[in-house]
C-alpha positions, 0 to 999 in steps of 0.5 A: 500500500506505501512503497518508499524508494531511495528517499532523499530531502535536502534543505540547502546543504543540509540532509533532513531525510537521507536515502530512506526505502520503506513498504508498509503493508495493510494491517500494520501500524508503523511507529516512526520514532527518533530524536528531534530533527531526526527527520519523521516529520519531514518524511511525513510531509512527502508521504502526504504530498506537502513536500517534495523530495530531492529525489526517490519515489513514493507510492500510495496505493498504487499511485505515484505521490509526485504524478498522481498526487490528487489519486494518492492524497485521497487515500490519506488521512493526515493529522499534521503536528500542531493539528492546524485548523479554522480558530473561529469555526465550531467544531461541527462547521470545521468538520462539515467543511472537511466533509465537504471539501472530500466530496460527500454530498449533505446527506453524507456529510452529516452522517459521517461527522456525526460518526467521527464525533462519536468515535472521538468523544467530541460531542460535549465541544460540537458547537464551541469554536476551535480557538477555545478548545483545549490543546487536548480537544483541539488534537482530538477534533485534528484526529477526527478531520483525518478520519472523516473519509475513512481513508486507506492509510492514516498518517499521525504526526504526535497523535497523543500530543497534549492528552491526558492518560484517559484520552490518549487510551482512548486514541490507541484503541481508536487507531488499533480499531482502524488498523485492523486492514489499513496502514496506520504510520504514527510519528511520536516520541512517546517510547511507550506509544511504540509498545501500545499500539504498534506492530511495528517500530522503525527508528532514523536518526539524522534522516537515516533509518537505523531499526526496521522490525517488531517492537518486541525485537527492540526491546529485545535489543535492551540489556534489561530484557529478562532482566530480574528485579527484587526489592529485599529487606534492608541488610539482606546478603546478595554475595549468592546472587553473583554466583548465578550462572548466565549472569552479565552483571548487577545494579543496586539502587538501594533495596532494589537490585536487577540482575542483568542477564547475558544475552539469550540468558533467562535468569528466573528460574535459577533466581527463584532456586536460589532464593528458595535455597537461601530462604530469601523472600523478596518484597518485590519480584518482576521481569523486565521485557526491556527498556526502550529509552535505553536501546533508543538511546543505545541506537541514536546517540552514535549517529547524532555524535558522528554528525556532530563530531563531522560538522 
């Protein structure tokens, strides 16, 4: 449905996006991660069409965005970062005018404005003017022009920007519903959105893709993956634990200490032996799956430090 070919965007001498190659199938929703100015949002921009690359191709749906951009666009839906919209029309208006501007006579517009302002919980906001809403409501009404056309592939720069707990549940089970046979491509930098919602992570840093693969094979990446973490009385001994065999190293931040596993080690079982040997009952007992912020950093900042050391 999305094929990206040998994408370049340059800004003057600077490369924003640098020889980038995707195909994204339906059913999939792509988290698009990496550090600001990594590029996500440029590479957005030429998704959609509001910005033309250097060089390279894409493809929507089978159209070409740069030849066929009206074909290829109306197969998009895009929340843009910032979610920009008409200030001094209500809710209601601004999405009847999108409604319009898709092309659904009266009759359908009413009928899909009423859907999406049920399906994104704008119904206590309908006839205030967007210049009064909060910074929650008015990503919430950007969301809702989106999805107004139920388009094939939905582009989402920071979905969840500005939403309380409660709302940004609501917008991952709102994209998780609409993915089941579109593309969905979400551009955050919330690591835990990765987790929540994506079937697949792809990280770039300084315009160049560095990860393409399963969030589970990310976290898989991080030095805590099945790593152990017990909480113990104060004055416990925890020489024994250095014995455990498969074992990388040990954390201690007070109470807490975590057992780092050599790679491809389970560390649990033997924990769990060596805890009922030594009659050692913890307070606490978890395994970790891993940590993105960790691989995240573990895979970006050599990139960002050889730009910087090359300038």
């Amino acid at each position: 449905m999305i094929s990206i070919r040998n994408l370049q965007r340059k800004f003057g001498h600077f490369v924003a996006v640098d020889d980038l190659s995707l195909e994204v199938q339906p059913g999939e929703v792509l988290g698009f991660l990496g550090p600001n100015g990594a590029g996500k949002s440029t590479t957005m921009k030429m998704i959609t069409g509001f910005l033309a690359p250097t060089q390279g191709e894409i493809e929507i749906c089978g159209h070409n965005i740069a030849t066929q951009a009206q074909a290829a666009q109306s197969k998009i839906g895009y929340l843009p970062e910032g979610a920009p919209s008409y200030g001094d029309m209500t809710v209601y208006d601004f999405l009847m005018f999108i409604a319009e501007v898709r092309g659904f006579n009266k009759a359908e517009r009413k009928a899909r404005v009423a859907e999406v302002i049920e399906k994104v919980s704008l119904k206590t906001v309908v006839s205030q003017q967007i210049e009064t809403l909060s910074k929650g409501y008015k990503r919430r009404v950007g969301l809702a022009q989106a999805i107004i056309h139920d388009p094939q592939v939905l582009i989402l720069d920071e979905p969840t920007d500005g939403l309380d707990p409660n709302q940004k549940a609501q917008v991952r089970n709102l994209i998780q519903n609409l993915s089941k046979e579109k593309i969905v491509i979400v551009s955050t930098h919330i690591l835990e959105e990765v987790t929540a919602v994506c079937t697949r992570a792809v990280i770039i840093a300084r315009g160049k893709l560095l990860f393409d693969d399963k969030p589970e094979k990310l976290l898989a990446q991080s030095k805590y993956h099945n790593a152990v973490s017990l909480t113990l009385e104060e004055g416990t001994d925890t020489t024994s634990f250095e014995s455990i065999d498969g074992l990388a190293a040990i954390e201690q931040n007070g109470s807490t200490i975590t057992l780092l596993p050599e790679s491809g080690e389970f560390l649990y079982p033997k924990v769990s032996k060596l805890l009922t040997e030594q009659n050692i009952e913890p307070i606490n007992l978890s395994v970790e799956s891993g940590r993105l912020d960790e691989v995240f950093r573990t895979i970006t900042l050599p990139t960002e430090q050889a730009a910087e050391a090359a300038q």
